[in-house]
KOLGU-690443 format. One record per atom (N, C-alpha, C): residue number from 1; residue in three letters; atom name; x, y, z. Coordinates in Angstrom, 2 decimals, padded with zeros to 5 digits. Example, Ala and Ser with C-alpha at 12.3 -4.5 7.8 and 13.67 -1.06 7.14 Angstrom:
2
node seq:1 type:ALA atom:N xx:013.19 yy:-005.69 zz:007.80
node seq:1 type:ALA atom:CA xx:012.30 yy:-004.50 zz:007.80
node seq:1 type:ALA atom:C xx:013.20 yy:-003.30 zz:007.80
node seq:2 type:SER atom:N xx:012.85 yy:-002.25 zz:007.08
node seq:2 type:SER atom:CA xx:013.67 yy:-001.06 zz:007.14
node seq:2 type:SER atom:C xx:012.90 yy:000.03 zz:007.87
# end
This chain:
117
node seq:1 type:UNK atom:N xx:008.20 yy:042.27 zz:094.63
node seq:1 type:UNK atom:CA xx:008.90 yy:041.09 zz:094.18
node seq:1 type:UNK atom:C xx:010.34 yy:041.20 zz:094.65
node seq:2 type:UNK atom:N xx:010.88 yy:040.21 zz:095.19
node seq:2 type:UNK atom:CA xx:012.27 yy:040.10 zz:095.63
node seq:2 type:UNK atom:C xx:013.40 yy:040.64 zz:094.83
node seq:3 type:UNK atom:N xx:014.51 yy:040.63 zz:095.41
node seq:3 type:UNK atom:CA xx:015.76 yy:041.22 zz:094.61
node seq:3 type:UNK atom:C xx:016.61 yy:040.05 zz:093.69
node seq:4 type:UNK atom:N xx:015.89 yy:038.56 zz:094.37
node seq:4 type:UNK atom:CA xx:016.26 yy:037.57 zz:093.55
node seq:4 type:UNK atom:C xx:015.58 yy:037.32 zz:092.59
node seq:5 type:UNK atom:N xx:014.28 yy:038.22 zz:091.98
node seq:5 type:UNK atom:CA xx:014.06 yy:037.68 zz:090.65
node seq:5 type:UNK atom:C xx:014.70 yy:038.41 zz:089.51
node seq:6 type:UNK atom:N xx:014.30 yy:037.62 zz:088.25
node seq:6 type:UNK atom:CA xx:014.63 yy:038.30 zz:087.39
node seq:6 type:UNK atom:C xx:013.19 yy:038.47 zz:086.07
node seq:7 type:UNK atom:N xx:013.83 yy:039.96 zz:085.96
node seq:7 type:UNK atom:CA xx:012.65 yy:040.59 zz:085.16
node seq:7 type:UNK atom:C xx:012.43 yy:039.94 zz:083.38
node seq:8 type:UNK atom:N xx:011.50 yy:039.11 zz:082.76
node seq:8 type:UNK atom:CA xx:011.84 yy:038.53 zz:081.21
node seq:8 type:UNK atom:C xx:009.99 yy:039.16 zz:080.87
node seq:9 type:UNK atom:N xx:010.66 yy:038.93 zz:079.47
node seq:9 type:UNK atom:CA xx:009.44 yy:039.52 zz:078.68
node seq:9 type:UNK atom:C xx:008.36 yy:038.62 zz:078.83
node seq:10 type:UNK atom:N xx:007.30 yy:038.88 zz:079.00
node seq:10 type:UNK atom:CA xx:005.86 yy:038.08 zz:079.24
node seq:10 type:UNK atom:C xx:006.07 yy:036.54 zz:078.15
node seq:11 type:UNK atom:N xx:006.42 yy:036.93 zz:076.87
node seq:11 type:UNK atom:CA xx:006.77 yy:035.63 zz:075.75
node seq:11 type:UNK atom:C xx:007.68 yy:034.54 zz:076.14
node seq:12 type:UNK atom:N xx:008.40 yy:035.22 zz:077.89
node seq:12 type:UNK atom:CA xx:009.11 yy:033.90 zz:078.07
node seq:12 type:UNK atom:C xx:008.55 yy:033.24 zz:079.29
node seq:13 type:UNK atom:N xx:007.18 yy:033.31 zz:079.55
node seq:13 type:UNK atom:CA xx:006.83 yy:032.70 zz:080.69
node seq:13 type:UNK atom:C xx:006.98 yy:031.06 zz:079.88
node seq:14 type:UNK atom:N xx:006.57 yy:030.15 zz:080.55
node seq:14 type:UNK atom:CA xx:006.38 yy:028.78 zz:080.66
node seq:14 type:UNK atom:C xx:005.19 yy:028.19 zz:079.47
node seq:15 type:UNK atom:N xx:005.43 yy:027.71 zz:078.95
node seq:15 type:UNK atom:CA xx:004.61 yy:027.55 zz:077.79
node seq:15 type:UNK atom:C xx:002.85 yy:027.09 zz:078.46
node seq:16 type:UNK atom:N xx:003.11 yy:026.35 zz:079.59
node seq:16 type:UNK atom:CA xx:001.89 yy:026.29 zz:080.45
node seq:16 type:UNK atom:C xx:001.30 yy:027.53 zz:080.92
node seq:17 type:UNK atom:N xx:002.12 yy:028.09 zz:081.61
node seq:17 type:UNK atom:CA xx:001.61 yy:029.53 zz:082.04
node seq:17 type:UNK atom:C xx:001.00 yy:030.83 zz:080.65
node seq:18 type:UNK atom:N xx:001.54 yy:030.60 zz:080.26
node seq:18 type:UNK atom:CA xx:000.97 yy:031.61 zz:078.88
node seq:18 type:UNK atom:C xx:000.06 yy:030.47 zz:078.66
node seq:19 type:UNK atom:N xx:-000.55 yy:029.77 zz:078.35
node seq:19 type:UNK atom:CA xx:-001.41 yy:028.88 zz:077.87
node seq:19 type:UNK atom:C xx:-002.85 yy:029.25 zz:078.71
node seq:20 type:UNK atom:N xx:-002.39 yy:029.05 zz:080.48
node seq:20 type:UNK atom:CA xx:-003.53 yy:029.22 zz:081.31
node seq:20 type:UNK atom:C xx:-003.61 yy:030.62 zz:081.00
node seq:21 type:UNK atom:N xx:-002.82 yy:031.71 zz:081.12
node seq:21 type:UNK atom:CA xx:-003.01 yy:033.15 zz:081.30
node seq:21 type:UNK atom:C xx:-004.10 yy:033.42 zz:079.66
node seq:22 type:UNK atom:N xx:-004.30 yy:032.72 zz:078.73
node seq:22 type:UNK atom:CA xx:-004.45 yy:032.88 zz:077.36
node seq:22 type:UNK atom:C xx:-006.25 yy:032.25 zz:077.48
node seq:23 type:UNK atom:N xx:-006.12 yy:031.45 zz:078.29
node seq:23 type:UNK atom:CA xx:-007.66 yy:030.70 zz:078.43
node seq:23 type:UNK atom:C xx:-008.08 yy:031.52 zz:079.54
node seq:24 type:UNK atom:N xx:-007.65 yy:031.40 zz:080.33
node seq:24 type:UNK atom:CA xx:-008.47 yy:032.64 zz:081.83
node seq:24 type:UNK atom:C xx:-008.98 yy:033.99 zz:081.40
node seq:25 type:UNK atom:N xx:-007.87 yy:034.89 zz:080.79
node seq:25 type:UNK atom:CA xx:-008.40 yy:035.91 zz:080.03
node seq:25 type:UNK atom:C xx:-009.88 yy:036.26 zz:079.39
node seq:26 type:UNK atom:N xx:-009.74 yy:034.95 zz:078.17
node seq:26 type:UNK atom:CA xx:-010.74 yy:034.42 zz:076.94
node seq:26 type:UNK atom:C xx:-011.71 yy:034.24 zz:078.17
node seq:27 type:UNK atom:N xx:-011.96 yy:033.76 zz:079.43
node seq:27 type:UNK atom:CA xx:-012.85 yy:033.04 zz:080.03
node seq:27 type:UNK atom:C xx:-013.65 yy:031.68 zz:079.53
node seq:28 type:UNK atom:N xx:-011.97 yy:031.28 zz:079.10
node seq:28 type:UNK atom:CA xx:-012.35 yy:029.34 zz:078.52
node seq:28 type:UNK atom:C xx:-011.94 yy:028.54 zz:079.99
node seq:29 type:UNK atom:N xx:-012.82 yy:028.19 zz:080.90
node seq:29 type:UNK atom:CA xx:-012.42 yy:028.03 zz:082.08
node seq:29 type:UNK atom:C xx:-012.39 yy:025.73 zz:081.43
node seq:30 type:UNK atom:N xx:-012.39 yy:025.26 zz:080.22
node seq:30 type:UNK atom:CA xx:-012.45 yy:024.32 zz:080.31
node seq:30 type:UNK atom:C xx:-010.52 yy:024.18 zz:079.80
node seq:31 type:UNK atom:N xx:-010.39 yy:024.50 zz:078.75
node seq:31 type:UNK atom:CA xx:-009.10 yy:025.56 zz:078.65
node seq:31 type:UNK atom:C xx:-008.04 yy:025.52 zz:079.80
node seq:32 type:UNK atom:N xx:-008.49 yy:026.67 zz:080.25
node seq:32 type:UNK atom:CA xx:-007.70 yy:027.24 zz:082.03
node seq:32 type:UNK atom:C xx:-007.37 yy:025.82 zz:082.62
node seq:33 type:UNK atom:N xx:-008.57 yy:025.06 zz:082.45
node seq:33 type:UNK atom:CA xx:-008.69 yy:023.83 zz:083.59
node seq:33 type:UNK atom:C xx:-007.78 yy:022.76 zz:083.38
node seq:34 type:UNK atom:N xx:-007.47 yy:023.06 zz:082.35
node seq:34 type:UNK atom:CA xx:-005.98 yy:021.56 zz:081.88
node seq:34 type:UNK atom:C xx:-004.97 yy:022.12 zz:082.36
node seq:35 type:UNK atom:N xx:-004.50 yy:023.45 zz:082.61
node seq:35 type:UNK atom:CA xx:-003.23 yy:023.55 zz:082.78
node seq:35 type:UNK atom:C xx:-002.59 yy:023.12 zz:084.18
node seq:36 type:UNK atom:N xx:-003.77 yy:022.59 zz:084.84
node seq:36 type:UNK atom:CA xx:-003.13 yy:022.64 zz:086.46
node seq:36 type:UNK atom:C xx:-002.79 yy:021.22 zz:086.82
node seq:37 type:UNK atom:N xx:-002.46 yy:020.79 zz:087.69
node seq:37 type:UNK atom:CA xx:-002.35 yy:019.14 zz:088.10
node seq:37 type:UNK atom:C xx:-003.53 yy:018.97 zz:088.82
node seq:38 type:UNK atom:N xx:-003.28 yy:017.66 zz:089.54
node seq:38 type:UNK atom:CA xx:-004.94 yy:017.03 zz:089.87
node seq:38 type:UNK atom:C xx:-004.82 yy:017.75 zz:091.64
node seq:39 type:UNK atom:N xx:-003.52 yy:018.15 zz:091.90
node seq:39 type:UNK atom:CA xx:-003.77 yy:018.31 zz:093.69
node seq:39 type:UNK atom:C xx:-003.63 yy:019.50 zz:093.63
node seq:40 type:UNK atom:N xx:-003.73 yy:020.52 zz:092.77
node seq:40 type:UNK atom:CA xx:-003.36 yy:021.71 zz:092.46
node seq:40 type:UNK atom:C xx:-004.33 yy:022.65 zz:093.41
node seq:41 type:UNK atom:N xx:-003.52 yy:023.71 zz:094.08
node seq:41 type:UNK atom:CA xx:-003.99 yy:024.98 zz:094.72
node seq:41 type:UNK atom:C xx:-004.24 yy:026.38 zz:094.44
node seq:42 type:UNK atom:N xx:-005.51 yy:027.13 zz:094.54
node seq:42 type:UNK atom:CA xx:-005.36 yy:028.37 zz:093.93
node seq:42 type:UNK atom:C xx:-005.64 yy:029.43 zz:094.87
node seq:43 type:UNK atom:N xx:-005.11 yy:030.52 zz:095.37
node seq:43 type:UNK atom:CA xx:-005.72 yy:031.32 zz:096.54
node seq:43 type:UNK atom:C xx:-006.13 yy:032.29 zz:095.58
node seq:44 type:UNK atom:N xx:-007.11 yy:033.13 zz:095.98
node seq:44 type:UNK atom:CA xx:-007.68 yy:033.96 zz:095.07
node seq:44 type:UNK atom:C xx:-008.61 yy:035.21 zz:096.28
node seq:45 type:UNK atom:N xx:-008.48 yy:036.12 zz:096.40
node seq:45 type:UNK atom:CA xx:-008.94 yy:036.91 zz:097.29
node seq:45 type:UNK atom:C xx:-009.61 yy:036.84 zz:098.50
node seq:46 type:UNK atom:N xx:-008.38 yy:036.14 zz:099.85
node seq:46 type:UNK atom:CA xx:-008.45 yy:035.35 zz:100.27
node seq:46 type:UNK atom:C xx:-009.32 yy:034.07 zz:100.78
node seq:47 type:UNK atom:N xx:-009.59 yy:033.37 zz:099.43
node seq:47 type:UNK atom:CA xx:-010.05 yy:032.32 zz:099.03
node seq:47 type:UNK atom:C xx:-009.33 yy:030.78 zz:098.37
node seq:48 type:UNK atom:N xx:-009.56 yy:029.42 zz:099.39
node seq:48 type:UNK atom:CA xx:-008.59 yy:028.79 zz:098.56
node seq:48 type:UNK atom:C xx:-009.36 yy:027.82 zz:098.00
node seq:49 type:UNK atom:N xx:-008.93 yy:027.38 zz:096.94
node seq:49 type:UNK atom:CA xx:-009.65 yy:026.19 zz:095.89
node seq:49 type:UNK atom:C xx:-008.46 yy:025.20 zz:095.76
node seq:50 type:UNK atom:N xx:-008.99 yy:023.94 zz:095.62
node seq:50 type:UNK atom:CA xx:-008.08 yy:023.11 zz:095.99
node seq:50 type:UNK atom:C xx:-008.82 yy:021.88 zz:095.20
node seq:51 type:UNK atom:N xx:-007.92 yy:021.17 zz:094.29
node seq:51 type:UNK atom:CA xx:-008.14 yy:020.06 zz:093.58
node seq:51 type:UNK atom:C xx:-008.92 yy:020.11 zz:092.38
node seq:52 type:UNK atom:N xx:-009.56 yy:019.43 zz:091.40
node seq:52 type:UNK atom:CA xx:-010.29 yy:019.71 zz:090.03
node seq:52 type:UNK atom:C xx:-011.34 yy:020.65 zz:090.73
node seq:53 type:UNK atom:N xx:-012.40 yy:019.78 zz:091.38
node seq:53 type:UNK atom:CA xx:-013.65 yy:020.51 zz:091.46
node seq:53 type:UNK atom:C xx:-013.29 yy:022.05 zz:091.97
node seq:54 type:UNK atom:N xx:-012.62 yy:022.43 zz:093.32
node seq:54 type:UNK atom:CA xx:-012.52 yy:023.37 zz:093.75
node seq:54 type:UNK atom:C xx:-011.66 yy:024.58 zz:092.97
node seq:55 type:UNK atom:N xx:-010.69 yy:024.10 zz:091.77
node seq:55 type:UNK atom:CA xx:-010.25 yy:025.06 zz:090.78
node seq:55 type:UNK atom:C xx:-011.23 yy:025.10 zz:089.48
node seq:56 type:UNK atom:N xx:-011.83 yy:024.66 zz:089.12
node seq:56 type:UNK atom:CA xx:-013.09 yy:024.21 zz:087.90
node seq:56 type:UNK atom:C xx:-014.15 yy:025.32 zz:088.54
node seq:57 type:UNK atom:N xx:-014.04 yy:025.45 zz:089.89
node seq:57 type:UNK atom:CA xx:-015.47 yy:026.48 zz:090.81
node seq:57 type:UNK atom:C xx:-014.73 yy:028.15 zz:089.99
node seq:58 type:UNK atom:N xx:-013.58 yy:027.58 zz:091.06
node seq:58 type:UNK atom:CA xx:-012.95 yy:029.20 zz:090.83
node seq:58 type:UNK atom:C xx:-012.78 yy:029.85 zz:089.41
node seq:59 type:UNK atom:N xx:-012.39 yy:028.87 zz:088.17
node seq:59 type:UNK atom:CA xx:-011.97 yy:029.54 zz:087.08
node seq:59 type:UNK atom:C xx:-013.76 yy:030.06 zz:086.18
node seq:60 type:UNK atom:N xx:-014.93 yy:029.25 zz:086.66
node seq:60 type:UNK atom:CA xx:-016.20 yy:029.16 zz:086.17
node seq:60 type:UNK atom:C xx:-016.79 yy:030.87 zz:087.10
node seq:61 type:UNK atom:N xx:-016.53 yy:030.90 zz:088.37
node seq:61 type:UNK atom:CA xx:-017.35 yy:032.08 zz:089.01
node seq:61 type:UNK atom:C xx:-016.45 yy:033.82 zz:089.20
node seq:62 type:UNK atom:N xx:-014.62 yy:033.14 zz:089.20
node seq:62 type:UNK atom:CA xx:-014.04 yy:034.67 zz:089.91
node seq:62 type:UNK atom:C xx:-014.33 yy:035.48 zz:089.18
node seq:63 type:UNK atom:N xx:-014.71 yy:036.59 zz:089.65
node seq:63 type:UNK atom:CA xx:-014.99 yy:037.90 zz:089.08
node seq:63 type:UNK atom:C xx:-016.07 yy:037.69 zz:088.02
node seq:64 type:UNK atom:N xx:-017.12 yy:036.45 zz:088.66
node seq:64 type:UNK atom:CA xx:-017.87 yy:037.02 zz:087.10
node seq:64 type:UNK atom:C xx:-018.95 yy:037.79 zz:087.60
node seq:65 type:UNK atom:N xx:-019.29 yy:038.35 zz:088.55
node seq:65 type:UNK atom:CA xx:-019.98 yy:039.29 zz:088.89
node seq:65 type:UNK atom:C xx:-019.69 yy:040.59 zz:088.25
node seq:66 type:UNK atom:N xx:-018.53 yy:041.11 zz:087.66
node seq:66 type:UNK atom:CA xx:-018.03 yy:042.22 zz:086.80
node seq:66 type:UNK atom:C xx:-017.37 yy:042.07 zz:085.61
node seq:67 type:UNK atom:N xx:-017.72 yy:043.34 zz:085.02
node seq:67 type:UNK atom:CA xx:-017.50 yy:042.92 zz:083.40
node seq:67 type:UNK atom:C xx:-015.62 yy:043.54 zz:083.62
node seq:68 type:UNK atom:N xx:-014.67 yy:043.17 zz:083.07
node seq:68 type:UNK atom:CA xx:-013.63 yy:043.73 zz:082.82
node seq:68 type:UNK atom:C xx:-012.61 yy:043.11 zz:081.87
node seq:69 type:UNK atom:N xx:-011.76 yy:044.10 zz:081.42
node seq:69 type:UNK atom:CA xx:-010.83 yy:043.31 zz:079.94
node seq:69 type:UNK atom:C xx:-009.39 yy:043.23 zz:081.30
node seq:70 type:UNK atom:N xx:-008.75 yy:041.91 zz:080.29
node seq:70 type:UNK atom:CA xx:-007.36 yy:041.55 zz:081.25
node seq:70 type:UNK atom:C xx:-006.71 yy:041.81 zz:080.44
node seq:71 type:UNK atom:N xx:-005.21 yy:042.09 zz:081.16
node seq:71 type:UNK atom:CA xx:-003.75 yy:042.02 zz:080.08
node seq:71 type:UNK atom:C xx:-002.78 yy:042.23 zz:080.65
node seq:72 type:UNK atom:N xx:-001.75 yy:040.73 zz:080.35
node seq:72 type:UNK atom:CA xx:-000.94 yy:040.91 zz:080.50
node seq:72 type:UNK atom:C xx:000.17 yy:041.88 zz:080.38
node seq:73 type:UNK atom:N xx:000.87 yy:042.50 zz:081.75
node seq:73 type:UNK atom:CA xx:001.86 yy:043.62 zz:081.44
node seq:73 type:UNK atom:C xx:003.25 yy:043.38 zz:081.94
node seq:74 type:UNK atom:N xx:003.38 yy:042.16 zz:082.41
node seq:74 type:UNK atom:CA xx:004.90 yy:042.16 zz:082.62
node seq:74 type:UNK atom:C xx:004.59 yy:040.30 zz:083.64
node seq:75 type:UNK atom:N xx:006.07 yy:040.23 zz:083.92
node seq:75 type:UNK atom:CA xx:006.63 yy:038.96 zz:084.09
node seq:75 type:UNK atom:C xx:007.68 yy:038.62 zz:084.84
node seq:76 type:UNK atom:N xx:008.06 yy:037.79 zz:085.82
node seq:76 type:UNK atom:CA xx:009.36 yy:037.46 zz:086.30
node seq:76 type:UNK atom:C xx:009.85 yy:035.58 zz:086.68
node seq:77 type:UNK atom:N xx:010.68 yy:035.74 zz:086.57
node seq:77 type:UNK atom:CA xx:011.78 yy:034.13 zz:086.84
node seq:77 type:UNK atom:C xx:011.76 yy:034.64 zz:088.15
node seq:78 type:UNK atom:N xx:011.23 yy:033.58 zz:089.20
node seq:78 type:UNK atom:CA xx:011.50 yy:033.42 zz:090.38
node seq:78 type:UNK atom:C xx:012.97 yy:032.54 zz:090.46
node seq:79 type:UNK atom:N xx:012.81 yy:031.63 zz:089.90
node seq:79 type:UNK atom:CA xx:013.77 yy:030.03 zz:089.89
node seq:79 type:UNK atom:C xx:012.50 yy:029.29 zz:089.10
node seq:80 type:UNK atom:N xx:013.34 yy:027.63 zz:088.79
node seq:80 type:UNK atom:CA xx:012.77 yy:026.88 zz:087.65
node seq:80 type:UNK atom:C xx:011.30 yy:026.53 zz:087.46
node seq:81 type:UNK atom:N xx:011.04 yy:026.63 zz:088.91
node seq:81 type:UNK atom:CA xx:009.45 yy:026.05 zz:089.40
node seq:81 type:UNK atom:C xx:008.51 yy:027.40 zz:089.48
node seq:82 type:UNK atom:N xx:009.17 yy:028.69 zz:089.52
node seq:82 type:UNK atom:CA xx:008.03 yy:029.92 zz:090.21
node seq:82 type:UNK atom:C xx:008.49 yy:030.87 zz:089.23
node seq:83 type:UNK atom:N xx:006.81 yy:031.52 zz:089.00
node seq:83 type:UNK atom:CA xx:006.55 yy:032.63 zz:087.79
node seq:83 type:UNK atom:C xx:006.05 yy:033.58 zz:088.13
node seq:84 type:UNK atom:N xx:006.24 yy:034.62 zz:088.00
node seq:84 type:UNK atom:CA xx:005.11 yy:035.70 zz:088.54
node seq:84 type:UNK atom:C xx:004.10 yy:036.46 zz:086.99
node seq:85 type:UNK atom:N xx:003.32 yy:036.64 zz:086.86
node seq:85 type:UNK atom:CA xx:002.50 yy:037.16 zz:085.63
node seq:85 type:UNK atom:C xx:002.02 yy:038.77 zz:086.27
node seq:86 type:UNK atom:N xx:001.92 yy:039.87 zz:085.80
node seq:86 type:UNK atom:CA xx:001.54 yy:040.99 zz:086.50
node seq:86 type:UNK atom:C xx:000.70 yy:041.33 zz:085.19
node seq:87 type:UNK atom:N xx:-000.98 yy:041.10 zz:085.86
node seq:87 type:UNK atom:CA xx:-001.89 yy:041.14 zz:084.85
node seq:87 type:UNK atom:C xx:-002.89 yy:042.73 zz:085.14
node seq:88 type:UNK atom:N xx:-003.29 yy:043.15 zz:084.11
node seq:88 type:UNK atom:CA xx:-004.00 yy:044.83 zz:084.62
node seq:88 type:UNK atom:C xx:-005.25 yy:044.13 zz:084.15
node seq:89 type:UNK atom:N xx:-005.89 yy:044.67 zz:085.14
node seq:89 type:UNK atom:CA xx:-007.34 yy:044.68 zz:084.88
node seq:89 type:UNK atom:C xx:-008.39 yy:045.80 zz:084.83
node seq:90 type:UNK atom:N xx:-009.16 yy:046.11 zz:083.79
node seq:90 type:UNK atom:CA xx:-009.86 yy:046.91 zz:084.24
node seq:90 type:UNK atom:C xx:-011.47 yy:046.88 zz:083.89
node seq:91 type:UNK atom:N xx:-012.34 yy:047.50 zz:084.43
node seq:91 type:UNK atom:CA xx:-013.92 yy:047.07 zz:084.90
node seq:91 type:UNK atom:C xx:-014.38 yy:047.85 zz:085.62
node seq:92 type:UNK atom:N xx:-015.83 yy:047.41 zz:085.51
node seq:92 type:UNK atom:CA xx:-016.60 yy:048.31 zz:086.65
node seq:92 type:UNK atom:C xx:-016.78 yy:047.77 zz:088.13
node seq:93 type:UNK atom:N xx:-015.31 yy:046.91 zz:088.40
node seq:93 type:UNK atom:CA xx:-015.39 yy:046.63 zz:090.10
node seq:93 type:UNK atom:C xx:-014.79 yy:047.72 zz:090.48
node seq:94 type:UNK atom:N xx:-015.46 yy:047.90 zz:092.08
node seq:94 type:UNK atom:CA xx:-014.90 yy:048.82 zz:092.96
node seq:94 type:UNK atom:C xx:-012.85 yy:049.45 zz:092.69
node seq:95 type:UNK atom:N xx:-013.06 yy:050.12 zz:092.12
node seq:95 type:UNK atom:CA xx:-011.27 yy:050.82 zz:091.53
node seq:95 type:UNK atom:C xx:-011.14 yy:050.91 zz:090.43
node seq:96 type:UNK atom:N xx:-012.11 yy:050.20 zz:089.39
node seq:96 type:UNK atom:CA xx:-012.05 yy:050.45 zz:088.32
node seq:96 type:UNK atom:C xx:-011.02 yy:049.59 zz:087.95
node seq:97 type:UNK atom:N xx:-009.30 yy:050.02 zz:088.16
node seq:97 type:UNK atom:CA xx:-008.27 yy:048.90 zz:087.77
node seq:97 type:UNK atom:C xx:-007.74 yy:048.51 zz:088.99
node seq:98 type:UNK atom:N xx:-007.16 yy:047.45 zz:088.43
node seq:98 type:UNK atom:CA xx:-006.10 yy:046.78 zz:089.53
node seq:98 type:UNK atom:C xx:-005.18 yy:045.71 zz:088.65
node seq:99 type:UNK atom:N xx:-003.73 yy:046.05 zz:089.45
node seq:99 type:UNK atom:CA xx:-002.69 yy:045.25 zz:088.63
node seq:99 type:UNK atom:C xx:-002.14 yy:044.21 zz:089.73
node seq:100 type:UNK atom:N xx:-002.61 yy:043.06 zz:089.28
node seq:100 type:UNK atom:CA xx:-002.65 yy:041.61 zz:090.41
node seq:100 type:UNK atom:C xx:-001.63 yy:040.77 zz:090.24
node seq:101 type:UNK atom:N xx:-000.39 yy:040.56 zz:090.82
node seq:101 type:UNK atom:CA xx:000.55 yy:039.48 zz:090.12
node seq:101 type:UNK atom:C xx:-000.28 yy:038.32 zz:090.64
node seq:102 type:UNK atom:N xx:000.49 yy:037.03 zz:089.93
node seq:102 type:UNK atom:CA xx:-000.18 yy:035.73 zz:089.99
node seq:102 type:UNK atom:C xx:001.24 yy:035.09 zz:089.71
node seq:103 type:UNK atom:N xx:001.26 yy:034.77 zz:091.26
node seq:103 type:UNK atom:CA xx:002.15 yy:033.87 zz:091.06
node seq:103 type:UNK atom:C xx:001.94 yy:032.57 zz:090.82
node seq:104 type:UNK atom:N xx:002.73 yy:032.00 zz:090.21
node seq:104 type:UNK atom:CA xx:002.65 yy:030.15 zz:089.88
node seq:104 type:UNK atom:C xx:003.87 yy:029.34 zz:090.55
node seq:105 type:UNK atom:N xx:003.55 yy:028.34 zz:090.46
node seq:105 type:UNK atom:CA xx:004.05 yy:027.51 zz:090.74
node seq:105 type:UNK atom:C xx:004.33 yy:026.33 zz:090.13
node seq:106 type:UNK atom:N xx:005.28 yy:025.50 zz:089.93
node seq:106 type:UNK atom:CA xx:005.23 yy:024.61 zz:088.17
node seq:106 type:UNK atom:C xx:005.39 yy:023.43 zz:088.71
node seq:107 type:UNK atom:N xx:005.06 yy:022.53 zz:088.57
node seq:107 type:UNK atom:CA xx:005.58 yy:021.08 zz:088.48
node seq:107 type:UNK atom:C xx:005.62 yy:019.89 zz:087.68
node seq:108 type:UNK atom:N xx:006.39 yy:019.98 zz:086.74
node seq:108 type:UNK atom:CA xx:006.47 yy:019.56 zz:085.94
node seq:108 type:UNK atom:C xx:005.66 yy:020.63 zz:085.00
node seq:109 type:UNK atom:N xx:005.04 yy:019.98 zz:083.84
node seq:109 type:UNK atom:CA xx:004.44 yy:020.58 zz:082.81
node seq:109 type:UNK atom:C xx:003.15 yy:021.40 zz:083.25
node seq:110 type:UNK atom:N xx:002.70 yy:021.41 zz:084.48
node seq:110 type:UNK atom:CA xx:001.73 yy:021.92 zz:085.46
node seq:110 type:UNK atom:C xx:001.35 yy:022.27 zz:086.58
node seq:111 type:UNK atom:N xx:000.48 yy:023.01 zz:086.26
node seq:111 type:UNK atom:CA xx:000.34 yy:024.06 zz:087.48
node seq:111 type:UNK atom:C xx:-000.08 yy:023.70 zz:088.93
node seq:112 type:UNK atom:N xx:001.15 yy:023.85 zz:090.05
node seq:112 type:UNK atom:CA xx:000.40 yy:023.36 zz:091.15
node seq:112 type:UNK atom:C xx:000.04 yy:024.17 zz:091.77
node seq:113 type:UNK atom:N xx:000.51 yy:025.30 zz:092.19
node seq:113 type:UNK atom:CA xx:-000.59 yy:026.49 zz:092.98
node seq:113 type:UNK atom:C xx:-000.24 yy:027.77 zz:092.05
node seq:114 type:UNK atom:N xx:-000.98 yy:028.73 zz:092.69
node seq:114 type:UNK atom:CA xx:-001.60 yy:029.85 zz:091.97
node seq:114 type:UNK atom:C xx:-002.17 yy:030.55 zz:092.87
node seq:115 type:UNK atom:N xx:-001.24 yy:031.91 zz:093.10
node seq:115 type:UNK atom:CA xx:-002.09 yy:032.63 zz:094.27
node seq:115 type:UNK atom:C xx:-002.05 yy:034.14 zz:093.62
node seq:116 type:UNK atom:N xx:-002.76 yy:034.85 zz:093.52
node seq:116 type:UNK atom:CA xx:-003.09 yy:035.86 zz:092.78
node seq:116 type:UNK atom:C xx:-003.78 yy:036.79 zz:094.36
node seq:117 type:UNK atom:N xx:-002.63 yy:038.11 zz:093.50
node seq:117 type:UNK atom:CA xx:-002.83 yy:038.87 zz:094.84
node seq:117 type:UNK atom:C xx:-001.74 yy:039.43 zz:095.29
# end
C-alpha cells in the first residue's frame, strides 16, 4: 500500500464497506448484493464480474468450493472514494491462509469496483 495512505481502525471504514465486508463474511450474498451500484465492478482472482448479474455470480460461487472463516484485520484511507480492507482467511484451500486486501472504490453511498488481491 502506498506512502499516501493512511492507516484507521477497521470501525472507520465507510459505513457501506463494513456493511458489505459484514454480509460477504456471513455469506449473505443477497446482503453483499445491495451494497454495490448497478454498473459496479469486481476483479476477483483474475476474474472480472461486472454489473448485478455478474457480481450476484461472484458473491453466490467465490470460494465456495472451500470451507474457511474470514476476518477482518486492518484498514486504510486511500482518499474520499478508496478503501482498502485487509481480510485473513483461513481454510482448507491450497495455503491454508491468506491475507487479501480488497480494495474499494465508493461512489456515492456505493460500491463501484472491488478488486481483491
Amino acid at each position: 500500500m502506498s506512502d499516501q495512505t493512511t492507516t484507521i481502525d477497521p470501525t472507520d471504514l465507510p459505513a457501506t464497506i463494513r456493511a458489505f465486508l459484514e454480509a460477504h463474511m456471513a455469506r449473505d450474498a443477497d446482503r453483499a448484493h445491495a451494497a454495490f451500484a448497478t454498473d459496479a465492478v469486481v476483479t476477483d482472482q483474475g476474474e472480472t464480474f461486472a454489473g448485478p448479474a455478474g457480481i450476484r455470480d461472484f458473491l453466490q460461487h467465490a470460494g465456495s468450493e472451500f470451507t474457511y472463516t474470514s476476518r477482518l484485520i486492518g484498514a486504510e484511507r486511500l482518499d474520499d472514494a478508496r478503501w482498502v480492507a485487509l481480510v485473513r482467511l483461513e481454510g482448507d484451500f491450497p495455503g491454508g491462509v491468506a491475507e487479501l486486501p480488497y480494495r474499494f472504490v465508493l461512489d456515492g453511498g456505493s460500491i463501484a469496483r472491488l478488486d481483491i488481491g
